[in-house]
N, CA, C and O atoms as a GROMACS GRO file, in nm:
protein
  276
    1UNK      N    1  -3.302  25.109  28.272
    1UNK     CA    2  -3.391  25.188  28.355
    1UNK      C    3  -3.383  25.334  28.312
    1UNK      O    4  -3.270  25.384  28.311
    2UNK      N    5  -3.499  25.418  28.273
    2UNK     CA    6  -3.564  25.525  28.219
    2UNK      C    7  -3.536  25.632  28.381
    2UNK      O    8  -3.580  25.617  28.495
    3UNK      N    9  -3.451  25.729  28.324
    3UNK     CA   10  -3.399  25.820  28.479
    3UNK      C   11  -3.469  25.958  28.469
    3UNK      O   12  -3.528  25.939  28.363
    4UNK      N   13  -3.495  26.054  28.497
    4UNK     CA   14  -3.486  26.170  28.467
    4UNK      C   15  -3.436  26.287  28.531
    4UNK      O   16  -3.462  26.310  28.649
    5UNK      N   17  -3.353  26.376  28.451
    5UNK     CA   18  -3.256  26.462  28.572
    5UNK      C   19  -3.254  26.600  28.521
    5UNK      O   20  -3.257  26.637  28.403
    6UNK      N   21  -3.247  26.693  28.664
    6UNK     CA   22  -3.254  26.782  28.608
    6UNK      C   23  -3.170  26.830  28.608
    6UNK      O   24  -3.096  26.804  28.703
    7UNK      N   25  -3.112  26.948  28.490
    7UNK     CA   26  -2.979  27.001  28.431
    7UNK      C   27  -2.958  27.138  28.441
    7UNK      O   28  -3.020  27.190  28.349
    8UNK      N   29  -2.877  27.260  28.537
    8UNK     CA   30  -2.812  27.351  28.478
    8UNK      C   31  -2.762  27.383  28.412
    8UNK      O   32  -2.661  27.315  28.400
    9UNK      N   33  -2.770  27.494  28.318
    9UNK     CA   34  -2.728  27.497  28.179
    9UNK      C   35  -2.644  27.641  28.134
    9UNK      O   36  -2.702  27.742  28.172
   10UNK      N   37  -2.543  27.660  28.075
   10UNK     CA   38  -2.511  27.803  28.114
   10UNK      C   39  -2.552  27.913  28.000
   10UNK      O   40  -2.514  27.941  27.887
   11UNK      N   41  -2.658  27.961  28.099
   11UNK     CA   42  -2.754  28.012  28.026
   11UNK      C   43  -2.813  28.151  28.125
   11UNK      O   44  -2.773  28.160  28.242
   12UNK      N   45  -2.891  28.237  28.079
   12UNK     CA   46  -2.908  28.376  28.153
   12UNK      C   47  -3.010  28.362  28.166
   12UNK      O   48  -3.092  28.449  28.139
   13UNK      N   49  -3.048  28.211  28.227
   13UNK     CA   50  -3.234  28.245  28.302
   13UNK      C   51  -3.165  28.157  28.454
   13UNK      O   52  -3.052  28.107  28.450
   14UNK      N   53  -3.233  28.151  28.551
   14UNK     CA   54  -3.227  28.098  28.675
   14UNK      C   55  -3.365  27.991  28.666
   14UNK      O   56  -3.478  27.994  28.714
   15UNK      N   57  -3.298  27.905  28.585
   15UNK     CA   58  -3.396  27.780  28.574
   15UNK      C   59  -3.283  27.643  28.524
   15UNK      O   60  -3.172  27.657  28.474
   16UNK      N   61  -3.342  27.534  28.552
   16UNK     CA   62  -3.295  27.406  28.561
   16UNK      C   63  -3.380  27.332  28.428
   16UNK      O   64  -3.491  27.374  28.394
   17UNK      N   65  -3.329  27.246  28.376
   17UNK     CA   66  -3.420  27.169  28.263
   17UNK      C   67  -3.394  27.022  28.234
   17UNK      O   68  -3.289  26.965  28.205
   18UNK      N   69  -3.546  26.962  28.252
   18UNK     CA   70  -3.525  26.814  28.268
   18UNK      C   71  -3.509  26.695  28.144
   18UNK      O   72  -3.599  26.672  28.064
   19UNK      N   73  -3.356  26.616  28.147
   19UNK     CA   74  -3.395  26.536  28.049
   19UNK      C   75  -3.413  26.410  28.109
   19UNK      O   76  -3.409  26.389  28.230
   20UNK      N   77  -3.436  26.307  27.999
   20UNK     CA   78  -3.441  26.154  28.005
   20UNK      C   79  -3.287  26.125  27.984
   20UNK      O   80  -3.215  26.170  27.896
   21UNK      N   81  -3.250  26.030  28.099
   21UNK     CA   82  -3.128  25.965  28.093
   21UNK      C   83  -3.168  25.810  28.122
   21UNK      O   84  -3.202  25.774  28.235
   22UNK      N   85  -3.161  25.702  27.989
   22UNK     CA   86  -3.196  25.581  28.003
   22UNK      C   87  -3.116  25.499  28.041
   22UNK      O   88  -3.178  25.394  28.055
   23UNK      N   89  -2.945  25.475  28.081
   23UNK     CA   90  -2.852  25.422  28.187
   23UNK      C   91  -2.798  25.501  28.279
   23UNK      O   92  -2.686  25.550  28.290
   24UNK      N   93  -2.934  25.510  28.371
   24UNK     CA   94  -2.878  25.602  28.511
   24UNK      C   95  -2.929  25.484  28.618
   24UNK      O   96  -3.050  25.472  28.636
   25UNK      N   97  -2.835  25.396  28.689
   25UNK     CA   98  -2.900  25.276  28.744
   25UNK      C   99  -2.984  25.373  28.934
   25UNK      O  100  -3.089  25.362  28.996
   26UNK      N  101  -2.844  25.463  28.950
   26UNK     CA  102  -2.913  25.563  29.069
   26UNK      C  103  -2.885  25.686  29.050
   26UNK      O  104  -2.789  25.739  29.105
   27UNK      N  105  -2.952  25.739  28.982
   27UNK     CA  106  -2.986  25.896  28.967
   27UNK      C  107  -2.904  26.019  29.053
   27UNK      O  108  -2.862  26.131  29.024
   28UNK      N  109  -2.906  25.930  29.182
   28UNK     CA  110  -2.858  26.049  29.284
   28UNK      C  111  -2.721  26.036  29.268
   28UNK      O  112  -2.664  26.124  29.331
   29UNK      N  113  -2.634  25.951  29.200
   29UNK     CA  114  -2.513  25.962  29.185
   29UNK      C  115  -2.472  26.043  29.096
   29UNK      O  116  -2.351  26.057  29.086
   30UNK      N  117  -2.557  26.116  29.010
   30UNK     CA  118  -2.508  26.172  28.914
   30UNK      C  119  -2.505  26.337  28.936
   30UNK      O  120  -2.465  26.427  28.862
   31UNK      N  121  -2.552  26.336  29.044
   31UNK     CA  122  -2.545  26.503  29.140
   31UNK      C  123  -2.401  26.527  29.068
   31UNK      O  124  -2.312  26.442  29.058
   32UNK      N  125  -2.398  26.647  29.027
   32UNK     CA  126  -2.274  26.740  29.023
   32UNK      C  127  -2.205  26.681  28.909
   32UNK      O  128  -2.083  26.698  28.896
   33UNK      N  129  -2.271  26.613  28.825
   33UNK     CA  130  -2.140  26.554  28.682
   33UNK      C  131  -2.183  26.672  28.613
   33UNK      O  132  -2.263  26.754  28.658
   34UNK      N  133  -2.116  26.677  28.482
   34UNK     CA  134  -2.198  26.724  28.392
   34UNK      C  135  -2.226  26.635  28.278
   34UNK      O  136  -2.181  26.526  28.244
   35UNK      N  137  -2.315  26.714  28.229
   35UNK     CA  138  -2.400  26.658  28.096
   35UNK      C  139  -2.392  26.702  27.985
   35UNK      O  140  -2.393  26.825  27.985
   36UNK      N  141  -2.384  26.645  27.866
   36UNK     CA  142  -2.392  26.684  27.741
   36UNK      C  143  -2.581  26.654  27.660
   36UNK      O  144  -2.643  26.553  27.628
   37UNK      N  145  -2.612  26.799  27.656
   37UNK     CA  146  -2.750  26.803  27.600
   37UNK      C  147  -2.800  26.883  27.518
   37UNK      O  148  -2.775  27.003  27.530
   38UNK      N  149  -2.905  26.820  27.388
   38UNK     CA  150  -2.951  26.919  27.317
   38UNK      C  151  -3.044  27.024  27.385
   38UNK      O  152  -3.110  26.986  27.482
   39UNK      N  153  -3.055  27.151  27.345
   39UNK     CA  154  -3.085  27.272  27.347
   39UNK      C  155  -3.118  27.364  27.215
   39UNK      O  156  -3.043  27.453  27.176
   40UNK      N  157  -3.268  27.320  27.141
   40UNK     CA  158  -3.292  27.386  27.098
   40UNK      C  159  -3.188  27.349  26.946
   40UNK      O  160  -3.172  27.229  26.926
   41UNK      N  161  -3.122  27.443  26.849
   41UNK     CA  162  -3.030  27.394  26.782
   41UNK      C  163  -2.889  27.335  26.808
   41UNK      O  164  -2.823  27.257  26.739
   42UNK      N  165  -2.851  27.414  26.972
   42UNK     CA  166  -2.744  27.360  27.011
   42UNK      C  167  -2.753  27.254  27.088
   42UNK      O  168  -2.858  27.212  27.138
   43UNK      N  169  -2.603  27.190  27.106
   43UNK     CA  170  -2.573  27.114  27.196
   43UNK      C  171  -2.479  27.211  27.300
   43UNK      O  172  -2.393  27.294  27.268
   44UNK      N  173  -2.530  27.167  27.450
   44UNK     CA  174  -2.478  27.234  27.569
   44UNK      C  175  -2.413  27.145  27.638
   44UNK      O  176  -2.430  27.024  27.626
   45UNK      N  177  -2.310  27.216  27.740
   45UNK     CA  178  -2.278  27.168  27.861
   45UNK      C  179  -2.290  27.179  28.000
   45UNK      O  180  -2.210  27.240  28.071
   46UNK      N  181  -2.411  27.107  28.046
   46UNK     CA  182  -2.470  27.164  28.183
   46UNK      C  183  -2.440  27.060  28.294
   46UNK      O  184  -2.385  26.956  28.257
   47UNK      N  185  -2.479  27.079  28.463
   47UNK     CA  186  -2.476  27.036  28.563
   47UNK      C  187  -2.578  26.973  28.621
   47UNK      O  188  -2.675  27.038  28.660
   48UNK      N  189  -2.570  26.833  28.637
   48UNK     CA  190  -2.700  26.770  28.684
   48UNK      C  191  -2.688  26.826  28.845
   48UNK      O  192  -2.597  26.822  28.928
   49UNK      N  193  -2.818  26.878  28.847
   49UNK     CA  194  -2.822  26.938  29.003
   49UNK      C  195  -2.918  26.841  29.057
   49UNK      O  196  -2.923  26.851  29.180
   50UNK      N  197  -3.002  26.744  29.006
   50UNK     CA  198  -3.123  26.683  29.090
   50UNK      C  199  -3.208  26.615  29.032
   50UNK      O  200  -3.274  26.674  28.945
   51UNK      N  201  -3.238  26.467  29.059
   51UNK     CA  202  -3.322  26.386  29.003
   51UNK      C  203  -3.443  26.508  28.904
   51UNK      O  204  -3.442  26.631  28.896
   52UNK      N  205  -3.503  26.438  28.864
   52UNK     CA  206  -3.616  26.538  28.801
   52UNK      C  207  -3.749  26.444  28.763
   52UNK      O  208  -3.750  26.321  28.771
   53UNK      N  209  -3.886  26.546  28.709
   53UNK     CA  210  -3.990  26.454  28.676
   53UNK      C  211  -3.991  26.468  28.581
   53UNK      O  212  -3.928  26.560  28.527
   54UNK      N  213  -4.087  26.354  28.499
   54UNK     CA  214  -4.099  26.339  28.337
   54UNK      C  215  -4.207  26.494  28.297
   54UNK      O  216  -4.299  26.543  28.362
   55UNK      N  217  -4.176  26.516  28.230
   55UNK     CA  218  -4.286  26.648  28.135
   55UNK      C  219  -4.285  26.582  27.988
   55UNK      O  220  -4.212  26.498  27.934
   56UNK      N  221  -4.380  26.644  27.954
   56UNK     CA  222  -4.432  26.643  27.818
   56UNK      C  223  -4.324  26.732  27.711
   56UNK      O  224  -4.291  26.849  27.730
   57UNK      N  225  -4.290  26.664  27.621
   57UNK     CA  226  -4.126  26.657  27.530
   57UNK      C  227  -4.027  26.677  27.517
   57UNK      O  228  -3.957  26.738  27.436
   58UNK      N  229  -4.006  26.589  27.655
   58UNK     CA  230  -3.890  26.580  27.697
   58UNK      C  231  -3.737  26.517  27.597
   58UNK      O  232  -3.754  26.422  27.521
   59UNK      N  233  -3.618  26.573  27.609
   59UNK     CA  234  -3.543  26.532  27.500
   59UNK      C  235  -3.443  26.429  27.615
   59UNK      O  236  -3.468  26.418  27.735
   60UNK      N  237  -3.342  26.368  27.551
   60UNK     CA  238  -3.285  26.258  27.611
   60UNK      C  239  -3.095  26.326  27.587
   60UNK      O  240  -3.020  26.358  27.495
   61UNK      N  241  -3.096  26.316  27.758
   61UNK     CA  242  -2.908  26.340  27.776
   61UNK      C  243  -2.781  26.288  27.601
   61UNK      O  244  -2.780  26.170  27.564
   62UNK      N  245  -2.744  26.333  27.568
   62UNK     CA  246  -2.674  26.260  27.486
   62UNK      C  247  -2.564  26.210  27.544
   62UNK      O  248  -2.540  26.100  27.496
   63UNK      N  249  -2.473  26.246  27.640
   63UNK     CA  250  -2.353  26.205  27.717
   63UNK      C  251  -2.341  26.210  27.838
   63UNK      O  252  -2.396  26.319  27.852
   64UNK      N  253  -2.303  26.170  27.972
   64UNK     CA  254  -2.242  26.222  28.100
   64UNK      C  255  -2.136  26.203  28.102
   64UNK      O  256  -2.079  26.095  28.092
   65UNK      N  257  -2.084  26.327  28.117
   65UNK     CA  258  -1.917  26.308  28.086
   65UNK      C  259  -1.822  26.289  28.226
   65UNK      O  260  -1.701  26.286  28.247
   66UNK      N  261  -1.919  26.278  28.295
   66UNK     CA  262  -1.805  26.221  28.457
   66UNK      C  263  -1.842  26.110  28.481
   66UNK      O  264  -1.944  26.063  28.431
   67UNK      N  265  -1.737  26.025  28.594
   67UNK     CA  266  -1.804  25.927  28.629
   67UNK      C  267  -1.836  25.972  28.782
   67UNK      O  268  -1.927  25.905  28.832
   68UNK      N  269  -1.773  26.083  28.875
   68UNK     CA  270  -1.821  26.123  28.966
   68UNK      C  271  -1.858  26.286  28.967
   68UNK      O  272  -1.873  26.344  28.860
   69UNK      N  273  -1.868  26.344  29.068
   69UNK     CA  274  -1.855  26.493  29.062
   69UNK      C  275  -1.731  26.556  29.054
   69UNK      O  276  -1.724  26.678  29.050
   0.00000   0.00000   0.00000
């Protein structure tokens, strides 16, 4: 099942950014883990703060590195 979540990122804008996470069976459990995601050339380490919607090119979580918060 195709999830999408949105990610804090530590970064100097006050914005959130949504990826595709394709083994997220309930989304809302993943409040407060963090995530490992591409950014551009880098890879980051951000905070899933909240389910999210699909947008147009969207990139896909590479890791969640908790199993809770």
């Amino acid at each position: 099942m195709v999830s999408y979540l949105s990610i804090a990122l530590p970064l100097p804008v006050q914005k959130v950014f949504t990826y595709r996470y394709e083994h997220a069976q309930n989304p809302e459990k993943l409040i407060g883990c963090r995530a490992v995601v591409p950014f551009g050339k880098r890879i980051l380490t951000g905070v899933v703060v909240s389910p999210g919607e699909p947008v147009h090119g969207m990139k896909d979580i590479i890791e969640i590195l908790d199993d809770t918060p």
